[in-house]
C-alpha positions, 0 to 999 in steps of 0.5 A: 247509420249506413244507407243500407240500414237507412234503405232498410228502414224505409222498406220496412216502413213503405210496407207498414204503410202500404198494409195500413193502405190495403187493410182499410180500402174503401173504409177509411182509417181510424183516428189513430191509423191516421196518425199512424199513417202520417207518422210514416210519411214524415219519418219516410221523407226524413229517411230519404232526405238522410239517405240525399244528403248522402249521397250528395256528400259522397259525390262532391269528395266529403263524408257521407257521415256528415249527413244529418238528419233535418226536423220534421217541419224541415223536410214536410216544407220541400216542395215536392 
């Protein structure tokens, strides 16, 4: 996957969470919008973690293809 499809990915699903967000203002989500919602945030933070690892590789002179995507416990434990 290129960091343009990753960057695409991330739009797409920034937006689905910020529609859920404004649909619902000041009512709540329903059970399954949440997990909806934290589906989203988890998948968001892998993809940014992907689209780091990247550009960190890219950086120091090796392949931005040697990214690899972490689990989701991983990624939910970095402080932020």
């Amino acid at each position: 996957m290129e960091d343009h499809e990753i960057i695409g990915q991330i739009g797409d699903l920034a937006e689905e969470e910020r529609r859920l967000e404004e649909a619902h203002a000041g009512v709540g989500l329903s059970p399954e919008e949440l997990e909806r919602m934290r589906a989203l945030e988890v998948t968001l933070d892998r993809l940014w973690d992907l689209l780091r690892q990247r550009r960190a590789l890219r950086e120091v002179g090796r392949s931005p293809e040697e990214a690899t995507p972490r689990a989701d416990e991983t990624v939910e434990g970095y402080l932020q």
